[in-house]
C-alpha positions as CSV (number, residue, x, y, z in Angstrom):
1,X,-99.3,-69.3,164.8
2,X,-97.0,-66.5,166.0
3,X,-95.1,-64.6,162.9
4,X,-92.0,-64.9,162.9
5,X,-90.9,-62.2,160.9
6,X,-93.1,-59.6,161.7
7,X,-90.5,-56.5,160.6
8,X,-90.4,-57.9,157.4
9,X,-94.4,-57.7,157.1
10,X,-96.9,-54.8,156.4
11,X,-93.9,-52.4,156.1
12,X,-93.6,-50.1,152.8
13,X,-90.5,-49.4,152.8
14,X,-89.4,-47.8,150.0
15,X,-86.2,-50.6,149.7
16,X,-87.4,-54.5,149.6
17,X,-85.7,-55.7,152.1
18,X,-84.3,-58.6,149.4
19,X,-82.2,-56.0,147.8
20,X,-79.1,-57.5,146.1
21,X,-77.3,-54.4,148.0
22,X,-78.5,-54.7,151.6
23,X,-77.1,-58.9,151.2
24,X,-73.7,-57.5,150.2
25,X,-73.5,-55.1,153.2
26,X,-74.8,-58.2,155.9
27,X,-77.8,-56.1,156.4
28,X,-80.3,-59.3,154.8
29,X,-79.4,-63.0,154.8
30,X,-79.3,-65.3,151.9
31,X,-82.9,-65.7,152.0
32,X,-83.8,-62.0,151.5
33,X,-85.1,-61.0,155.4
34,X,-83.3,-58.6,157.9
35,X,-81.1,-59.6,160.2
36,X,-82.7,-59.1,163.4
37,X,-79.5,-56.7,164.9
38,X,-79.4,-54.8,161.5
39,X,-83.1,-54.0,161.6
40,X,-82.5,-50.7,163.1
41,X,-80.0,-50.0,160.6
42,X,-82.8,-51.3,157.8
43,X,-85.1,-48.6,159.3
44,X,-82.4,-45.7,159.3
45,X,-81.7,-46.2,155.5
46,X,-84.9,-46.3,154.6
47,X,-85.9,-43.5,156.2
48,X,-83.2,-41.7,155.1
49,X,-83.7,-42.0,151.3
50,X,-87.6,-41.1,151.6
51,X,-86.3,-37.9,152.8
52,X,-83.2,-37.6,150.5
53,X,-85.3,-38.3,147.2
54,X,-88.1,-36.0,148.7
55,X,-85.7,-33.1,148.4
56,X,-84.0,-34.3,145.2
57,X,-87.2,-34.4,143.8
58,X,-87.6,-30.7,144.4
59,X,-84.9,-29.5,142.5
60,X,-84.3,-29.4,138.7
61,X,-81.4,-32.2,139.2
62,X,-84.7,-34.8,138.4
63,X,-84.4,-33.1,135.1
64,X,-80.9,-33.9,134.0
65,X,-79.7,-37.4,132.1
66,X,-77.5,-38.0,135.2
67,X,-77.7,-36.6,139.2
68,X,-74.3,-37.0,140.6
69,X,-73.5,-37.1,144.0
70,X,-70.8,-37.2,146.5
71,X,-70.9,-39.0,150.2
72,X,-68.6,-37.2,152.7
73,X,-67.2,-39.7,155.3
74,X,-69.4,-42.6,153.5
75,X,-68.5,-44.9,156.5
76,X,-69.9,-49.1,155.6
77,X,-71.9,-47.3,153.0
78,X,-75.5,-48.2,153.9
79,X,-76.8,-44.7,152.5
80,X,-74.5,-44.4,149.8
81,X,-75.8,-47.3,148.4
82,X,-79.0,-46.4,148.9
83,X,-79.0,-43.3,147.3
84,X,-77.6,-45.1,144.3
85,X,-80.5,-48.0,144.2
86,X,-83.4,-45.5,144.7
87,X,-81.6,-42.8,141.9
88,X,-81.4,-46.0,139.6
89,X,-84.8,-46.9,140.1
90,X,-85.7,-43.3,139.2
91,X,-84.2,-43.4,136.0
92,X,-81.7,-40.7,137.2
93,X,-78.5,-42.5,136.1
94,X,-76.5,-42.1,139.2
95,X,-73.0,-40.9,139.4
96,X,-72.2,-41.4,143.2
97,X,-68.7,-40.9,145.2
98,X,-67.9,-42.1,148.7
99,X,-64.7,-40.4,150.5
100,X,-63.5,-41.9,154.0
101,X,-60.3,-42.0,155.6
102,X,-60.7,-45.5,156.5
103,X,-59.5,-48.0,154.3
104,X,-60.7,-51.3,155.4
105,X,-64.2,-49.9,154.7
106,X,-63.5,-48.4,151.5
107,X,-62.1,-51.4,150.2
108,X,-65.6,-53.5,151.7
109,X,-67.6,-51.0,149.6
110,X,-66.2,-50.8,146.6
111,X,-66.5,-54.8,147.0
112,X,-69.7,-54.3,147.7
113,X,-70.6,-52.4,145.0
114,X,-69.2,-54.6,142.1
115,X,-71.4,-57.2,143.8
116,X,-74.3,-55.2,143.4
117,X,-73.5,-54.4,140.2
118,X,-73.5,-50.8,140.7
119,X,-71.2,-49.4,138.1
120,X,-70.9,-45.7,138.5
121,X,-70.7,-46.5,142.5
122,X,-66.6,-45.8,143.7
123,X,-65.6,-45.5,147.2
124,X,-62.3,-43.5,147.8
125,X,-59.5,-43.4,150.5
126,X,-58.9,-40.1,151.5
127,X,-59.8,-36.9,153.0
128,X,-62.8,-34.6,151.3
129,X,-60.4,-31.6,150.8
130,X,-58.3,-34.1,149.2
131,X,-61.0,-35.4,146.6
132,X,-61.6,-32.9,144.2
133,X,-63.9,-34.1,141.2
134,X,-65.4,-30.9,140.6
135,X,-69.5,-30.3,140.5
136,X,-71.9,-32.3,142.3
137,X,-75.3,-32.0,142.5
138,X,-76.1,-33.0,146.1
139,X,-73.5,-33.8,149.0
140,X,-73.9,-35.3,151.4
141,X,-72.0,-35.3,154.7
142,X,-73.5,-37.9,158.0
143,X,-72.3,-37.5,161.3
144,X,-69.1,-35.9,159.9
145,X,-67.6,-34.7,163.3
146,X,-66.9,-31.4,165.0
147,X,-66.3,-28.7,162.0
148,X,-65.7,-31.5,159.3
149,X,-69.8,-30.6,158.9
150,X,-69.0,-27.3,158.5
151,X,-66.3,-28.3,155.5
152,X,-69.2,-30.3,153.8
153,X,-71.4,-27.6,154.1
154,X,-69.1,-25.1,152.5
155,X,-68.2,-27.6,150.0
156,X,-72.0,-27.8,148.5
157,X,-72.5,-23.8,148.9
158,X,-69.1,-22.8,147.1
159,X,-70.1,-25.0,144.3
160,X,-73.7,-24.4,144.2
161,X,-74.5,-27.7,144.8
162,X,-78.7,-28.3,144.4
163,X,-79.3,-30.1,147.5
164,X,-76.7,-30.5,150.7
165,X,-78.0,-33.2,153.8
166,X,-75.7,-33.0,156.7
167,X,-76.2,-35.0,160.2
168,X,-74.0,-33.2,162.8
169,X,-72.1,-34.6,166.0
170,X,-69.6,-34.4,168.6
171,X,-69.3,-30.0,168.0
172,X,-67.1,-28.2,170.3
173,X,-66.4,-24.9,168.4
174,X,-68.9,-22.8,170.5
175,X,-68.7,-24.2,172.8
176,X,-65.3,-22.9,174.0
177,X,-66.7,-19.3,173.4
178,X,-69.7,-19.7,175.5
179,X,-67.2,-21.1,178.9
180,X,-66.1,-17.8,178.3
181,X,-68.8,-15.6,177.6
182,X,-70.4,-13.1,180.2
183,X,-73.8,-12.7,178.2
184,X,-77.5,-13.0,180.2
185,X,-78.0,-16.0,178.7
186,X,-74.9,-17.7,179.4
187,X,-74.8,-16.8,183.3
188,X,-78.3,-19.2,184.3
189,X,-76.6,-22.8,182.5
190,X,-74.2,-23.9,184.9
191,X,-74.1,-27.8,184.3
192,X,-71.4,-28.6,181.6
193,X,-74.1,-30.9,180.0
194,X,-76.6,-28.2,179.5
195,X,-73.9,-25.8,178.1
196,X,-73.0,-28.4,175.5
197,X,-76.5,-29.0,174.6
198,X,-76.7,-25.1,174.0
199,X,-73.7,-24.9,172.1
200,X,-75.1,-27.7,169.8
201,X,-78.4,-25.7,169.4
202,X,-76.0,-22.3,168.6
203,X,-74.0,-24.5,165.8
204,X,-76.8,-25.8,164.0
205,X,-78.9,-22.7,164.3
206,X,-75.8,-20.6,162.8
207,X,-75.5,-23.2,160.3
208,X,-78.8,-22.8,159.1
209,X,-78.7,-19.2,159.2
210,X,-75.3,-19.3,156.5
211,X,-77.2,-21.7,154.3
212,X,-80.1,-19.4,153.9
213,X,-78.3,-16.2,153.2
214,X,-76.5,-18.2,150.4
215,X,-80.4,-19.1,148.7
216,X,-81.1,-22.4,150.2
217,X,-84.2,-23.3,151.6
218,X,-83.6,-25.0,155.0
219,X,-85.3,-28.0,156.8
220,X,-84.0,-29.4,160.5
221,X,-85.6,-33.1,161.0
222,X,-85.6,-35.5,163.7
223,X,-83.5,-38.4,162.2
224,X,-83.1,-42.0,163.2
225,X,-79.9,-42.1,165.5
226,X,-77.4,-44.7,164.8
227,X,-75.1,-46.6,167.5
228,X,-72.0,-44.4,166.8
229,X,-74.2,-41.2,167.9
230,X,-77.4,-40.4,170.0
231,X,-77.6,-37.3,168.3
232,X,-81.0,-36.9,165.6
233,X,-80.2,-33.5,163.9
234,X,-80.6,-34.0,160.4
235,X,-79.7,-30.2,158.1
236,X,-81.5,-30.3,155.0
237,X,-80.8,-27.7,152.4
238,X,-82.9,-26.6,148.7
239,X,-80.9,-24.5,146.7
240,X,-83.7,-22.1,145.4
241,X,-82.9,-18.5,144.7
242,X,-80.4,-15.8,145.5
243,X,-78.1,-15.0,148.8
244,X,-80.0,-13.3,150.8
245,X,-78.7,-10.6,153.4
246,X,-81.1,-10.7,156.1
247,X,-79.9,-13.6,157.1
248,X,-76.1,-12.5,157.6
249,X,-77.9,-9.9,159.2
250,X,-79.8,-12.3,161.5
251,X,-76.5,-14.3,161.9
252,X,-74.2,-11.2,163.5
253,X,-77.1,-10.4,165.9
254,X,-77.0,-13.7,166.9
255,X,-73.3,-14.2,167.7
256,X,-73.8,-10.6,169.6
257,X,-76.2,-12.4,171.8
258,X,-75.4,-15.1,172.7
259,X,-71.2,-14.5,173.2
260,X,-69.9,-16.0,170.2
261,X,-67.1,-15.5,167.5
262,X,-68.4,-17.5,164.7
263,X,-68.1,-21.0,163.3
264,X,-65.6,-21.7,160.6
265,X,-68.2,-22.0,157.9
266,X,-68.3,-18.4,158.8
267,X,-64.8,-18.5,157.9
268,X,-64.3,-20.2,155.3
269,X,-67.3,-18.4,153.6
270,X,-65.3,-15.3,154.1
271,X,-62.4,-16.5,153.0
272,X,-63.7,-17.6,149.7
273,X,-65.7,-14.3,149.2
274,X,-69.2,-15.3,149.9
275,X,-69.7,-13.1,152.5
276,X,-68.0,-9.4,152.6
277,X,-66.3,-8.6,156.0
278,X,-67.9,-6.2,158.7
């Protein structure tokens, strides 16, 4: 006899796919399987929090009665909720915040949630600059457009934040310096498409390069894409030591060669004093 659930077998995911939290967000039905058009979604968050508790694990946040944590453009929620199921399960007490603009999906989540019974769980409706609730010890900012990933990142580095996971898309910020620019590199790429790709490369790279010069220990990992983007990037940052300024160093050189001014967590790092003009 053909299975006919074979997702739902010989998989350890980390999340049982009868979570009370994946029914509440019409990932599961009523009897506790995966929809069959939500499985890639199923496969996303679970990939997701194996690499989110990975890094929380390496920080001292594992050693505190509560690990708080804030969702920049938190969307339907699937991670957010995650986050908060696997921190529970960890005995880490969970303090989680969701910010979107959107309020038809604020209001599902924060339905969601008091159906799940997570408690310290709260989805809000408004911008991130607009939510301010002080420390947190992770944030956490998916697919957050253009240079609102550049406003999450410098969100975790001004307040020290232990552990910053960002999934960039849809940047155009370099991209209107490199149309422009007359460097060796820039005169071979012709096709808008592989300009855009490069600028992509430039933004992340830069990105990285900020995050380490502020102490954080950097990963870049292929991620699961979803159907709003085809893009994989996912920016993981450790906050381990001191800033470091090789990496600023690293970081000028770079914009020298390839034709750039800067991104605007360049920016807004020097306009909050973290890094000293040239």
């Amino acid at each position: 006899m053909t299975d006919a659930k074979p997702h739902n077998r010989d998989k350890n995911y980390r999340i049982k796919s009868d979570s009370p939290f994946l029914k509440a967000l019409g990932v599961s039905n009523d009897a506790g399987d995966i929809k069959p058009n939500k499985y890639g979604k199923y496969r996303q968050i679970c990939r997701f929090v194996e690499i989110f508790i990975e890094r929380i694990e390496r920080t001292q946040a594992v050693k505190q009665q509560r690990v708080k944590v804030l969702d920049i453009g938190s969307g339907k929620g699937y991670l957010t909720f995650a986050m908060y199921d696997q921190l529970a399960q960890a005995g880490l007490n969970p303090k989680i915040d969701g910010v979107d603009t959107r309020s038809e999906m604020v209001d599902l989540c924060n339905q969601a949630a008091q159906t799940s019974g997570f408690e310290n769980l709260a989805f809000h409706n408004m911008k991130a600059e607009d939510f301010v609730e002080g420390y947190y010890d992770a944030i956490i900012a998916l697919h957050a457009c253009d240079t609102a990933t550049d406003d999450a990142l410098f969100h975790g580095i001004k307040s020290k934040s232990k552990l910053i996971v960002c999934a960039p898309c849809c940047q155009h910020e370099v991209l209107v310096d490199l149309q422009k620019s007359e460097t060796a590199s820039r005169k071979f790429i012709s096709h808008g498409l592989f300009l855009q790709k490069q600028a992509d490369l430039i933004t992340d790279n830069s990105r990285v390069m900020l995050l380490r010069a502020q102490g954080y220990q950097v990963d870049v990992i292929d991620f699961v894409s979803t159907e709003h983007t085809q893009k994989n990037t996912l920016i993981t940052a450790v906050k381990k030591g001191k800033p470091s300024p090789k990496y600023l160093e690293q970081y000028e050189a770079y914009k020298k060669d390839f034709g750039f001014s800067g991104i605007k967590l360049e920016t807004l790092m020097r306009e909050a004093g973290l890094i000293r003009s040239a």
